[in-house]
Every structure is written in C-alpha cells, then in structure tokens.
MARNU-558962 format. One record per residue (C-alpha): residue number from 0; x, z, y. Coordinates in nm, 2 decimals, padded with zeros to 4 digits, m for minus. Layout:
BEGIN
+-----+--------+--------+--------+
! pos !   east !     up !  north !
+-----+--------+--------+--------+
! NUM !      X !      Z !      Y !
...
+-----+--------+--------+--------+
//
This chain:
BEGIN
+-----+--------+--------+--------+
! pos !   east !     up !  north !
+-----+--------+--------+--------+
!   0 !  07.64 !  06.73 !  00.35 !
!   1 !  07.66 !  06.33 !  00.22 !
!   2 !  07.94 !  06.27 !  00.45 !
!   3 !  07.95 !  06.01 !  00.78 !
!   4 !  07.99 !  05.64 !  00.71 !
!   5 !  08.14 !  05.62 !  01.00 !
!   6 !  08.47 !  05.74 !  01.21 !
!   7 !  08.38 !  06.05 !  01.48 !
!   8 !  08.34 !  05.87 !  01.83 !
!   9 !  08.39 !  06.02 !  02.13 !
!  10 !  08.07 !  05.99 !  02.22 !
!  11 !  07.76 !  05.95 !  01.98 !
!  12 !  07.45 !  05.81 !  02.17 !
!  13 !  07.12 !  05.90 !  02.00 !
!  14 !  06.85 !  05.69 !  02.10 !
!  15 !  06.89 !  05.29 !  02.19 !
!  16 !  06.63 !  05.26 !  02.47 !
!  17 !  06.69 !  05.20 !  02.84 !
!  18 !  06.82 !  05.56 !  02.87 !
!  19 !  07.04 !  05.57 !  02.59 !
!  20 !  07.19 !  05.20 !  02.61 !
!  21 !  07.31 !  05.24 !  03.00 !
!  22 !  07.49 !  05.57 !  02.93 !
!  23 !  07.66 !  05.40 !  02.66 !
!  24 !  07.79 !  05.10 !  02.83 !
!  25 !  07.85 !  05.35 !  03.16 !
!  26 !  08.08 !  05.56 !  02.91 !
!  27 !  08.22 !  05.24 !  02.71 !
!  28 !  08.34 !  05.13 !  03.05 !
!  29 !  08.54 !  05.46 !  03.11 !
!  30 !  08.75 !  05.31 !  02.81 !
!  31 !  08.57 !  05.59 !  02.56 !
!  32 !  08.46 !  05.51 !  02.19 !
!  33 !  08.12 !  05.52 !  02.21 !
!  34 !  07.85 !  05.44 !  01.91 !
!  35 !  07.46 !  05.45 !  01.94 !
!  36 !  07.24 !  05.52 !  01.68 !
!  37 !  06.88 !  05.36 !  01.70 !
!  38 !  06.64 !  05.46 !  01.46 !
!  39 !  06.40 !  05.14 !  01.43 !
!  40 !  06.57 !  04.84 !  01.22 !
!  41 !  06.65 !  04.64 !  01.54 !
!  42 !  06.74 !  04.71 !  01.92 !
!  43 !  06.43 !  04.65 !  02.12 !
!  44 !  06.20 !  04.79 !  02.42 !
!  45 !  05.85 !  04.80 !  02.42 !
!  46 !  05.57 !  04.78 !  02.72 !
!  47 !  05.54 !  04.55 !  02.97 !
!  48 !  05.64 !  04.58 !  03.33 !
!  49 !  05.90 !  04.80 !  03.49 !
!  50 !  05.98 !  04.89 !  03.87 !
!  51 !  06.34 !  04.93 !  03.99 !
!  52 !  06.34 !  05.07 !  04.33 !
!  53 !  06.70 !  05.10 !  04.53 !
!  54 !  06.85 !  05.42 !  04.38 !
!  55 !  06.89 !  05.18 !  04.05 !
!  56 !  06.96 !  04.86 !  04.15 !
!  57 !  07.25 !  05.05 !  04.34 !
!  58 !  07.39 !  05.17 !  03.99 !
!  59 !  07.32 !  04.80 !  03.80 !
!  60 !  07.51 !  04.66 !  04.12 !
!  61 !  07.81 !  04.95 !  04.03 !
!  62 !  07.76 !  04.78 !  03.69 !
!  63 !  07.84 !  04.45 !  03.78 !
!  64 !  07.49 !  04.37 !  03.65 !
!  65 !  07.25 !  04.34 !  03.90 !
!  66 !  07.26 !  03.97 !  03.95 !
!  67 !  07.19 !  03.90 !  03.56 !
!  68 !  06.88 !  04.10 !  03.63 !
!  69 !  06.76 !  03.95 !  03.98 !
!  70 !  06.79 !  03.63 !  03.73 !
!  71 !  06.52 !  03.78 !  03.55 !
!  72 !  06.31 !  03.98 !  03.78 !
!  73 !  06.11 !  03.90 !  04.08 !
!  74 !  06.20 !  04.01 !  04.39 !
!  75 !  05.84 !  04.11 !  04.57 !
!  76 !  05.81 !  04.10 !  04.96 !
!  77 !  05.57 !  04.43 !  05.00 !
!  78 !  05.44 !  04.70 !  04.81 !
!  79 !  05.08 !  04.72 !  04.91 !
!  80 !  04.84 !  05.07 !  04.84 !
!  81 !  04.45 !  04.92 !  04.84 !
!  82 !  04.18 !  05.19 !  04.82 !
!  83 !  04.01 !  05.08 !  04.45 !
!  84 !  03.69 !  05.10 !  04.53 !
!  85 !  03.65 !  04.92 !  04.90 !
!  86 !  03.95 !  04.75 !  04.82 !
!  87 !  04.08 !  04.80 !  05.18 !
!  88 !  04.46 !  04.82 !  05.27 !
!  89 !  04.56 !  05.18 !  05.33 !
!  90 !  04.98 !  05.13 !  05.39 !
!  91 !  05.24 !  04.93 !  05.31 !
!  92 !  05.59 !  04.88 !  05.23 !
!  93 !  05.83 !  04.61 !  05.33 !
!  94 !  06.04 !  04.56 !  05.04 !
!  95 !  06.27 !  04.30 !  05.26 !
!  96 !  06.29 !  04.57 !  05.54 !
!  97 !  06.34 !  04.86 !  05.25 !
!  98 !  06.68 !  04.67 !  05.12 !
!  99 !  06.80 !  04.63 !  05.51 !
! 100 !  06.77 !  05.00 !  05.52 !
! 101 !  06.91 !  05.13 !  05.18 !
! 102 !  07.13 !  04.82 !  05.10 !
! 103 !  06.96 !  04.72 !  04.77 !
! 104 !  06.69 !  04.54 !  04.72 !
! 105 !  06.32 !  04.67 !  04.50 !
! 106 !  06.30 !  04.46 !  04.18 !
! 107 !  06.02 !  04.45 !  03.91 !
! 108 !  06.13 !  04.34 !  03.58 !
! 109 !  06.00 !  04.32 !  03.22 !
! 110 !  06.12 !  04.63 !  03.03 !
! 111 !  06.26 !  04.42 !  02.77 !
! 112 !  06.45 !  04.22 !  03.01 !
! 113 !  06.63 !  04.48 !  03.12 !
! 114 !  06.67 !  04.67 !  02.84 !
! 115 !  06.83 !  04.32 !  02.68 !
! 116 !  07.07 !  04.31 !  03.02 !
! 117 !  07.21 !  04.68 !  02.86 !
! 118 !  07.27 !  04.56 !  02.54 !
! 119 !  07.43 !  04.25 !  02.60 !
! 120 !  07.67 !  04.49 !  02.82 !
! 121 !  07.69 !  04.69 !  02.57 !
! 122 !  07.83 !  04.43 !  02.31 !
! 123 !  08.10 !  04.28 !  02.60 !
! 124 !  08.21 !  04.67 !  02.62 !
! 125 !  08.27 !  04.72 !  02.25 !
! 126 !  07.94 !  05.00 !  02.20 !
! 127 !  07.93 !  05.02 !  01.81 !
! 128 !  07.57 !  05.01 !  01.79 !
! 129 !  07.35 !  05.11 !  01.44 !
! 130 !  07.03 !  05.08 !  01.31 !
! 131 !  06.83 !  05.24 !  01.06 !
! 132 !  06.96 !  05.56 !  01.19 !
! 133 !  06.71 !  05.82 !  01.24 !
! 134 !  06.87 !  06.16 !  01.38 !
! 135 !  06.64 !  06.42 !  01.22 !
! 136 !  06.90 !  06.75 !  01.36 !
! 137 !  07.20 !  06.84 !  01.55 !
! 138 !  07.45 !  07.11 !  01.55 !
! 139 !  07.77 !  07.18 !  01.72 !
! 140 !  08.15 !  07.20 !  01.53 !
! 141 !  08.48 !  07.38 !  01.63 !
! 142 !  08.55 !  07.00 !  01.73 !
! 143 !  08.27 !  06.85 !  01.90 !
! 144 !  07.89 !  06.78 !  01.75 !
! 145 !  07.70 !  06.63 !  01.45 !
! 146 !  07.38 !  06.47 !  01.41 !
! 147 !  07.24 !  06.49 !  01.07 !
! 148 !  07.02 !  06.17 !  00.96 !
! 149 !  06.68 !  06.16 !  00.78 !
! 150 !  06.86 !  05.96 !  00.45 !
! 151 !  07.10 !  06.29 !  00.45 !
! 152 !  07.41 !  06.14 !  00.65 !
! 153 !  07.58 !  06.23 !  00.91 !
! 154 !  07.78 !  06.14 !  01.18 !
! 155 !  08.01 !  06.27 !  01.43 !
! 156 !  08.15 !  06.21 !  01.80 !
! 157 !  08.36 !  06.46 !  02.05 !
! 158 !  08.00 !  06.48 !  02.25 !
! 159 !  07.63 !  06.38 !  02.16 !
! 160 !  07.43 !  06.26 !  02.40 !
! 161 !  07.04 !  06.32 !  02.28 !
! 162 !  06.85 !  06.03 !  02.46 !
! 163 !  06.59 !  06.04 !  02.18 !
! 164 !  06.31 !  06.04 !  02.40 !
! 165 !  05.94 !  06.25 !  02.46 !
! 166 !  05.97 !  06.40 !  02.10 !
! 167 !  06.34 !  06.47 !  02.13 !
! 168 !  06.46 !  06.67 !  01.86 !
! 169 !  06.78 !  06.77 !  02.02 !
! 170 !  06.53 !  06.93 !  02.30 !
! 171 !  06.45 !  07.21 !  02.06 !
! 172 !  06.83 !  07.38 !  02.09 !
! 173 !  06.73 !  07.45 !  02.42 !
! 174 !  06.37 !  07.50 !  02.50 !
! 175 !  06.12 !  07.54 !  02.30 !
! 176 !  05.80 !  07.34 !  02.43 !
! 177 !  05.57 !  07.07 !  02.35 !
! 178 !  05.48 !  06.74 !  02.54 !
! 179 !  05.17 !  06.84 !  02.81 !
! 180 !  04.87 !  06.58 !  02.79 !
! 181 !  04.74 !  06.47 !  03.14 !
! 182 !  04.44 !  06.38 !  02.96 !
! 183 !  04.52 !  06.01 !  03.14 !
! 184 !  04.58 !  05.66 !  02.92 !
! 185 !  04.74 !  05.37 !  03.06 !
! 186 !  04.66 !  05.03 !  02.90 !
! 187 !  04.90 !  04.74 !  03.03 !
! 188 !  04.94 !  04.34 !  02.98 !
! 189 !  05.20 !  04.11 !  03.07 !
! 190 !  05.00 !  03.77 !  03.06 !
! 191 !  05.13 !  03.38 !  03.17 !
! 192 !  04.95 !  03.41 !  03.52 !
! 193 !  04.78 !  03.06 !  03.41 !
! 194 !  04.51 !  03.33 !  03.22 !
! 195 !  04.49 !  03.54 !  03.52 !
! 196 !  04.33 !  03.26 !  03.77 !
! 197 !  04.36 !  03.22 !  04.10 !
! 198 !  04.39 !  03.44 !  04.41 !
! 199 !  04.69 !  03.67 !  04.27 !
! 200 !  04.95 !  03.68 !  04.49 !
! 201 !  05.26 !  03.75 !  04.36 !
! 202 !  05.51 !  03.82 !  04.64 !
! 203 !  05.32 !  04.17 !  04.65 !
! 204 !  05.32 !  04.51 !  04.42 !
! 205 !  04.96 !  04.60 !  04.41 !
! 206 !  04.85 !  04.93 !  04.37 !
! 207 !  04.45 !  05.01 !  04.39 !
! 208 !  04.44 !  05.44 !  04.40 !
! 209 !  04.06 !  05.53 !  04.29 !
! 210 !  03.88 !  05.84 !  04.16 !
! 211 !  04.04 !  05.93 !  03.84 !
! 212 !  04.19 !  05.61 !  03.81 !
! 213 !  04.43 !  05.34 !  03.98 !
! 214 !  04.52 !  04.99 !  03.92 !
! 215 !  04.87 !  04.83 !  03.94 !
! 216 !  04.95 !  04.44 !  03.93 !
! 217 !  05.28 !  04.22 !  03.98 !
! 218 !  05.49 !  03.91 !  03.91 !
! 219 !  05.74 !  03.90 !  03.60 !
! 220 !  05.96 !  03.66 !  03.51 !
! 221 !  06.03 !  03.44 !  03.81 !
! 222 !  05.64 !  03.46 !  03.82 !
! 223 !  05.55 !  03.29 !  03.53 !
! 224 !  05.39 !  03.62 !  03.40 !
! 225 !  05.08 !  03.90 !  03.53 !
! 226 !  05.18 !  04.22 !  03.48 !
! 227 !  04.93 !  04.44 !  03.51 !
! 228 !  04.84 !  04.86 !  03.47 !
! 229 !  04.53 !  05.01 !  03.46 !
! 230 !  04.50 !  05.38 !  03.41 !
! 231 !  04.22 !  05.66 !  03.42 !
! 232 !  04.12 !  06.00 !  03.31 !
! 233 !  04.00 !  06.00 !  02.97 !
! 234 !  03.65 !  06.20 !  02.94 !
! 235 !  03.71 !  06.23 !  02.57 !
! 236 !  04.07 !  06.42 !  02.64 !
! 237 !  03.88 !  06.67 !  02.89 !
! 238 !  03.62 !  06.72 !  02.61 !
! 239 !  03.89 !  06.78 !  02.34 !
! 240 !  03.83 !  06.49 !  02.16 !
! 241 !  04.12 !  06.35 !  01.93 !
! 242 !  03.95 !  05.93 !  01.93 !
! 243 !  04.04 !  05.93 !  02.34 !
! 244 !  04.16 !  05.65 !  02.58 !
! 245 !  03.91 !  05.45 !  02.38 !
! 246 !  03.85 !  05.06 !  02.53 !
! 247 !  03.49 !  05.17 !  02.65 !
! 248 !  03.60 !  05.42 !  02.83 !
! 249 !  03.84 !  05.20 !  03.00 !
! 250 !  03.57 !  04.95 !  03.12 !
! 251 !  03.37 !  05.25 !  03.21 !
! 252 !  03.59 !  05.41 !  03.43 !
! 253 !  03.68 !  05.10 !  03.65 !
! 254 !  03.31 !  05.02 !  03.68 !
! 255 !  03.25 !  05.15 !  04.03 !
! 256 !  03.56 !  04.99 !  04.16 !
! 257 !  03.61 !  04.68 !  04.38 !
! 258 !  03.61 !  04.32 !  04.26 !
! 259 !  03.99 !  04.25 !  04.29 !
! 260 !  04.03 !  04.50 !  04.01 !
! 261 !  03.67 !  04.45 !  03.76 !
! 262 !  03.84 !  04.07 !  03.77 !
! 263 !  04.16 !  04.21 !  03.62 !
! 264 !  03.99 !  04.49 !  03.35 !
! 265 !  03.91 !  04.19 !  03.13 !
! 266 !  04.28 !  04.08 !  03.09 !
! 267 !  04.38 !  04.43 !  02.97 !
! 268 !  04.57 !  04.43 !  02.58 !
! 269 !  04.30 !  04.62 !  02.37 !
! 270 !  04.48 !  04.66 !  02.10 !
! 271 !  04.69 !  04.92 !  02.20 !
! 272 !  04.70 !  05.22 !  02.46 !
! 273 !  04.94 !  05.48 !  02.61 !
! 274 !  04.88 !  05.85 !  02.66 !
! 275 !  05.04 !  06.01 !  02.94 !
! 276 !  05.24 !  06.32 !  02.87 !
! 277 !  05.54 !  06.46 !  03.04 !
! 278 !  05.69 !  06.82 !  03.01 !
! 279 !  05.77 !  07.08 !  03.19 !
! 280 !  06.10 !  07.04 !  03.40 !
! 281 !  06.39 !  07.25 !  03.22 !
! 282 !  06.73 !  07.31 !  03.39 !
! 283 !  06.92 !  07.37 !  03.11 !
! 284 !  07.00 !  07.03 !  02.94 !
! 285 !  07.36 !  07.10 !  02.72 !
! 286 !  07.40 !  07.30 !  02.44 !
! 287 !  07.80 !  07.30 !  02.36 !
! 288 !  07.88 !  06.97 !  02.29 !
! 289 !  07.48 !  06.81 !  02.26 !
! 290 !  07.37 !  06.72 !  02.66 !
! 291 !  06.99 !  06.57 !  02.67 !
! 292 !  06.96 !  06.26 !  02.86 !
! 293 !  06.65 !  06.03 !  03.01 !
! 294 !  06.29 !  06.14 !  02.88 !
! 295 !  06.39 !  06.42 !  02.62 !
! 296 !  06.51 !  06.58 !  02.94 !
! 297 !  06.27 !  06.49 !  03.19 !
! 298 !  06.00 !  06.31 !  03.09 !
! 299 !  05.76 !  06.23 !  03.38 !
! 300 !  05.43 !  06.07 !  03.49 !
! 301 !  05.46 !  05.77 !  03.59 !
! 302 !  05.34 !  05.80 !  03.93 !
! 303 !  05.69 !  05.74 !  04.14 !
! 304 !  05.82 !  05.45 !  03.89 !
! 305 !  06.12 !  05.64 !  03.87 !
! 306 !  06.13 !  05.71 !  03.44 !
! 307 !  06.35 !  05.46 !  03.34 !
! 308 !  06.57 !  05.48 !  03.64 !
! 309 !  06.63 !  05.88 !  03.61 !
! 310 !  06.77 !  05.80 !  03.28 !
! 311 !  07.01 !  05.57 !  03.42 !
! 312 !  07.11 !  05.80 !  03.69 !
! 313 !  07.22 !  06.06 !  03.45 !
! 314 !  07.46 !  05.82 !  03.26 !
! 315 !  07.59 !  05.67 !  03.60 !
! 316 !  07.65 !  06.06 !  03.72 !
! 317 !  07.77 !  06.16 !  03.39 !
! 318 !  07.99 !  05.90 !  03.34 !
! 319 !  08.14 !  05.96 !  03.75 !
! 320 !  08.22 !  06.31 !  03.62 !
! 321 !  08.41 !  06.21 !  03.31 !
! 322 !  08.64 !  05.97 !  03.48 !
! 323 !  08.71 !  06.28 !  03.74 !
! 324 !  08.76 !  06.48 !  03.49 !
! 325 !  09.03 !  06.25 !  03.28 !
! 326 !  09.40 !  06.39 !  03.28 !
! 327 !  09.67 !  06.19 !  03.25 !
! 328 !  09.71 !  06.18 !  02.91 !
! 329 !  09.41 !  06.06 !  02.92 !
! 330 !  09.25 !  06.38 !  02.79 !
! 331 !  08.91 !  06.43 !  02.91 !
! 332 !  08.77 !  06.80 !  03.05 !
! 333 !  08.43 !  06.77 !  02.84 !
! 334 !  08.30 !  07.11 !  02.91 !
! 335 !  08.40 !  07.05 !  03.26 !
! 336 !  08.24 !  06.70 !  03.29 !
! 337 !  07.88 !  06.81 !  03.14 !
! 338 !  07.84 !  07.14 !  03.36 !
! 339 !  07.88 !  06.89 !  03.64 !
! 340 !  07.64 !  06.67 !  03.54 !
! 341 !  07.43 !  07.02 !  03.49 !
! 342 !  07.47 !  07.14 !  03.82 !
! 343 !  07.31 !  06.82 !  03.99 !
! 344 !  07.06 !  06.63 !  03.74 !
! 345 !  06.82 !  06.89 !  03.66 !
! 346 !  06.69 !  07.01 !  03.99 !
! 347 !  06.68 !  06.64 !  04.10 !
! 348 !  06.45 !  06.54 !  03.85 !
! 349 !  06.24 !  06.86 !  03.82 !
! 350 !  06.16 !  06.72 !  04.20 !
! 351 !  06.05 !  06.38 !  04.06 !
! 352 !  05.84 !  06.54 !  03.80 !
! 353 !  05.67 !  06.78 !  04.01 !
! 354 !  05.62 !  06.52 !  04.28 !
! 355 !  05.52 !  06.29 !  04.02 !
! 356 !  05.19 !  06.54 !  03.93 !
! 357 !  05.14 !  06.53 !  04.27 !
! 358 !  05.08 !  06.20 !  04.36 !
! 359 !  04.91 !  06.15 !  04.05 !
! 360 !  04.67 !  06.39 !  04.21 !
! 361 !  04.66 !  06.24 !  04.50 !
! 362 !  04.63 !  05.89 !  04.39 !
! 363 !  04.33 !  06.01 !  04.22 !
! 364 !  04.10 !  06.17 !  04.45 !
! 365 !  03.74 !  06.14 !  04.54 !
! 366 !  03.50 !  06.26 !  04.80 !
! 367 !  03.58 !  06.43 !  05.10 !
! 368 !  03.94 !  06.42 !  04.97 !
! 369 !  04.00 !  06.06 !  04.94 !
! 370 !  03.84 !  05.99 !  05.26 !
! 371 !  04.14 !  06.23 !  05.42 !
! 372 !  04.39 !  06.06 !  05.20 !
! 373 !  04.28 !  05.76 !  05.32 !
! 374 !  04.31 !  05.85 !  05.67 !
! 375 !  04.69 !  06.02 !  05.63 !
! 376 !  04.77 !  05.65 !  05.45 !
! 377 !  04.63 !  05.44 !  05.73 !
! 378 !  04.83 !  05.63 !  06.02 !
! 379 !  05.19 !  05.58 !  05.86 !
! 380 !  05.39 !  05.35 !  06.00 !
! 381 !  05.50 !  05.09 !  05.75 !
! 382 !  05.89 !  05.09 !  05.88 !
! 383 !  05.88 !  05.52 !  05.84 !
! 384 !  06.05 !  05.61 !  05.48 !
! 385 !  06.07 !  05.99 !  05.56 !
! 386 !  05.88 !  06.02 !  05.22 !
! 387 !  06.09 !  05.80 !  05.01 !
! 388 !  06.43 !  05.91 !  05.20 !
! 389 !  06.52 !  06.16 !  04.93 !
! 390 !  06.51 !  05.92 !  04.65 !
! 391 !  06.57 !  05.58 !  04.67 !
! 392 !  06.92 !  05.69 !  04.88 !
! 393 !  07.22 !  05.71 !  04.65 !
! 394 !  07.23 !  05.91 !  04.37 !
! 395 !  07.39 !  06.26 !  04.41 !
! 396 !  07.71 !  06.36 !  04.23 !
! 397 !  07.63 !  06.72 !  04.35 !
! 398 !  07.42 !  06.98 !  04.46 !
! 399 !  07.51 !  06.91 !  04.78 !
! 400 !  07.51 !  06.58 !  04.79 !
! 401 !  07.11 !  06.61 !  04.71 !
! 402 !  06.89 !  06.51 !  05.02 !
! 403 !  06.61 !  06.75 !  05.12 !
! 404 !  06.27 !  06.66 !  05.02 !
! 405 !  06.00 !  06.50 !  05.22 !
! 406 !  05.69 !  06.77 !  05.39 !
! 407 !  05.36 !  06.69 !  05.26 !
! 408 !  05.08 !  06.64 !  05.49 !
! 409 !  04.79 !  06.90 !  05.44 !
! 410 !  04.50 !  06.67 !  05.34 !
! 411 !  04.29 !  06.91 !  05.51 !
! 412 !  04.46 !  06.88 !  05.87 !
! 413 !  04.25 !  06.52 !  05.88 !
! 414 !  03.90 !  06.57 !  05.98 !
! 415 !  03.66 !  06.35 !  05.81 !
! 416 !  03.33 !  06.53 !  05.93 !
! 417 !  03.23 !  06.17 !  06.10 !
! 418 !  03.27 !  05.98 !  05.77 !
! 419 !  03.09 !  06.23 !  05.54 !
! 420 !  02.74 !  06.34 !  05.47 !
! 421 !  02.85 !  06.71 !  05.49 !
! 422 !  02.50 !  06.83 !  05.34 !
! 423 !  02.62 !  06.65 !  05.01 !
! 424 !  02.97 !  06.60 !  05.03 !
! 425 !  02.98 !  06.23 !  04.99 !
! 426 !  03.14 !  05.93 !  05.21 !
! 427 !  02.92 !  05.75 !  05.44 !
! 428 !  03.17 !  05.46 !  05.45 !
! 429 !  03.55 !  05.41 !  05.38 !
+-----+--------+--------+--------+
//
C-alpha cells in the first residue's frame, strides 16, 4: 500500500458533513487526536433549511454552542399542521411552551449555518481536517483501523468513525443492503423573503399534509430568508421510470391543493431535486475498530426532522462513553466505549426510522383516511406532547435510559360516515 501522509490519529473521521464534523469536535474535546477526512475539495453543506428540535439544541448547549447558532437561526413561536388542500388548521405546537417543558428551545436554521458553527469548533479544538480525501475501503489492524483512499493512500487512527453518509462504503462490513426509494422527491428553496411577497408569516413552521404530497415553509436567517419544502410521490418512480421527480410533475401534484401553497410552487429551485431514500434500520453498527455514524447508519425520511440531529446524538453519546471509559493513564477502553454506544443508538433510531415511514404515511393520505386523520389532529390538545415525549427528552446513554414510545391512534376508531359519500368513498367537506 502507498503509505499514509499522515500520523495514525486516535480517531479518523470519514465524512465532513454535519454528522461527521460534531463527532469530531465532541471527541477533540475529550482531549483525543482526531483528523476528518472529507472527500470534496472544500468543507461545505448543501440544501437549504434544517429543523433543530430540543433533543439537539440540548447537546449544542453541552457544546457551549448554542448561542452562536440562536445568532443564526430563528427562533419560531408555533409549529402549525394546515390540511393542503382546505388549508385549514388541524394542530399545533407552541414552540415557547415546548422549551418551558423540555428546557431548550426548537430552532430552524440554514444547514450551512450550522454545519459552519461545527467547523469553526472544530478548528478552536485542533480537528486536523483534509480534503481531497475520498475513502474508497476500510479494514481493521492488530492496532486499530485503516481507510484506504481512491489516489491509493492510506491512513490510519486507533478508531474510524464511518460518517460517509447514504452510500456509505464502510456500511458494507456489516450489512449488505442498498438504499430503499420511497418513490418521493423533495425540491426546496431558501429565497430573500422580498421574492416571496406578502402574507408569510414567519414566527410559524408551516406544514401543509396533502394526498401524496405536503408542503413545508419557514424563516432563515433572522428572517431575511424563505425556506421552503415541497414534496410528492413521483408517478414516474411508481411506473419504474429512471427521468422521475421531474418539474412537471411537481406542478402537477400540488395542483389540487390550496392557495397558500400553489402561491409558493412557483418559488421552488428547478434546477435541482432530491430523492428520498432511507434504509432499513440495522442494529449492528461496529465492526472491530470501524463504528458507522449519522446516515450510513440510519438514514431516515425526513418526516420527524430528526436526520441531522440523530447524527449528532451518536457523537454526543459516543463521545459520553469514551470519557467513562478513560483510565487514569489516560488509556481509553475502546472496545468498551463503542459496545456502549451499540447497546443504545441503534434501537433508538430504528424507532425514528420506522416512525418516520409512518408519518410519511400518514401525512400523506387521502379519502376516507385523511378525513379520520384530520379529525384525530383537530381533537389534540395543543399543550399534550405524549407523542413527542420519547424524543425531544434527553438523549439516552443507555438502554434504559430510553423512554417508551408513544400509542398510535387507530385511524379507524374516528367515524367519518357523516363527512363522506360512502357510495363513493369521497369527502363531502373537510
């Protein structure tokens, strides 16, 4: 092998996205040598928008960082679900009320923001970060793990943490699967909220659920910027087709919806588009000295906003066991430290994955369905966070320290039979 240009770390970070940067600076702060390797020629994030509900700004407040990103976030008042295609309120969260209650506040921030936030902590902490460093394989050593680049070098560290995303490479030790399709696109645009007009209120997180499709919309940036989501099931994915996601079929799948969202189609970036995979949750995560971490664990729909925060979970809670796991000659248990972080990470976020689906499902019907989802909505109380209990509360460190999940609601325990033409199935009225 063309050997390493560098010294062996103990710890090698693969991947320099959200994910990948937070584990390092959460490790760099445990006094460890830590080096990232990022494969594109400069640190960056792409997208738009990103939602950061308690459970994370818990961690960034651990950090020491969550005042640099209230700086650049906007704090909204509510989180309001609208039916898409009547537009009417179905429930409601109060964001102020939500902090009282789990002592940190909901934030929405542009990805890049945040991601810039990590790297800047990353530089104070000493993280030897590298470009041009695409990891093409790993493999374990009598003394820790090497990744292997795509120019033929190689480096080394005691541990590799594999935060290399969807596609992860590293994933392939351990399972061997392939991203699954939803057959859903999301398009997105972060606009000055000059070109968005009037009537958009920004002290709210919008989200219009509609038949195959939903609309979301908030502030950026102190509210000098629109973010907005739009996504729908692609008839071209059902049919197999490889051109799908396609701009017309964007316009044509919000056509039926209300006027608050047609306005906001328009604005849409149609340049570009994002298909929707996730994979199938895995509990087995390390291989020796290689641990996966962030989305080439646990990819998910984005449904709960919770992608971007699960990866910084898993560097916070790996990071916990570490410094429990340091002796005091300051040798760390590493086997010890990443069965830990084993025991508790996977089955948490095989929850948020499968509840993830779910609410993608349910966001998403029509018919007789949607009218019952619509009822079970409208009777919550918008002060009862039964639902939410089990993951915007702090992050466990253990199996036990994991909450129990929320009990769905049958949708068929609401009767509708007054709302619906039963001879054809359709609503009479929302």
């Amino acid at each position: 092998m063309t050997p390493t240009s560098h010294d062996p770390v103990d710890v090698l970070v693969v991947g320099g996205g959200i994910g990948g940067l937070s584990t390092a600076f959460a490790l760099a702060r445990e006094g460890l040598r830590v080096r990232v390797l990022e494969q594109a020629g400069e640190f960056g994030e792409v997208g738009a928008g990103l939602q950061i509900a308690p459970n994370c700004t818990r961690i960034l407040h651990d950090y020491g960082l969550l005042d640099e990103v209230k700086s650049l976030g906007v704090l909204p008042g509510s989180m309001v679900m609208r039916d898409a295609v009547d537009g009417t309120e179905l429930t409601r969260l109060d964001l102020a009320d939500l902090e009282r209650v789990y002592g940190f506040p909901y934030m929405v921030i542009h990805r890049s923001d945040l991601h810039g936030v990590f790297l800047r902590a990353c530089r104070r902490a000493g993280v030897d970060l590298i470009t041009d460093a695409k990891v093409s394989g790993y493999e374990n050593t009598p003394s820790g793990a090497r990744v292997r680049l795509a120019d033929g070098r190689t480096d080394e560290g005691r541990i590799v943490i594999a935060a290399d995303g969807l596609r992860s490479v590293a994933r392939r030790l351990l399972v061997d699967d392939e991203p699954v399709s939803s057959s859903y696109v999301a398009y997105r645009a972060a606009i000055p909220i000059q070109e968005a007009g009037g009537n958009v209120d920004l002290s709210e997180v919008s989200v219009h659920v509609g038949p195959r499709c939903h609309f979301v919309r908030y502030g950026l940036r102190g509210g000098e910027m629109l973010n907005q989501v739009a996504v729908f099931q692609s008839p071209k994915a059902l049919a197999g087709e490889q051109d799908w996601g396609t701009p017309d079929e964007l316009d044509d799948a919000f056509a039926a919806t209300c006027q608050e969202v047609r306005a906001g189609i328009p604005l849409m970036w149609r340049d570009r588009w994002w298909r929707m995979f996730d994979r199938d949750p895995v509990m087995t995560w390390v291989d020796g000295n290689i641990a996966l971490l962030g989305d080439a664990a646990h990819p998910p729909l984005q449904y709960m906003a919770q992608g971007a925060i699960m990866a910084i979970e898993d560097g916070w809670v790996l990071a916990r066991h570490v410094a429990a796991r340091r002796a005091e000659d300051g040798s760390i248990d590493w086997q010890g430290a990443l069965a830990a972080y084993e025991a508790v990470r996977p089955e948490h976020c095989r929850r948020v994955l499968d509840t993830a689906r779910a609410w993608g499902e349910l966001w998403h019907l029509d018919g007789v369905a949607r009218l019952q989802r619509n009822a079970l909505l409208r009777a919550r109380d918008t002060y009862d966070y039964s639902f939410i209990d089990w993951i915007y509360g702090p992050t466990a460190l253990t199996p036990e320290e994991e909450p129990p999940m929320f009990t769905p609601v049958p949708l068929d325990s609401v009767d509708v039979s007054g709302l619906v033409d039963d001879a054809a199935g359709h609503p009479l009225r929302a």
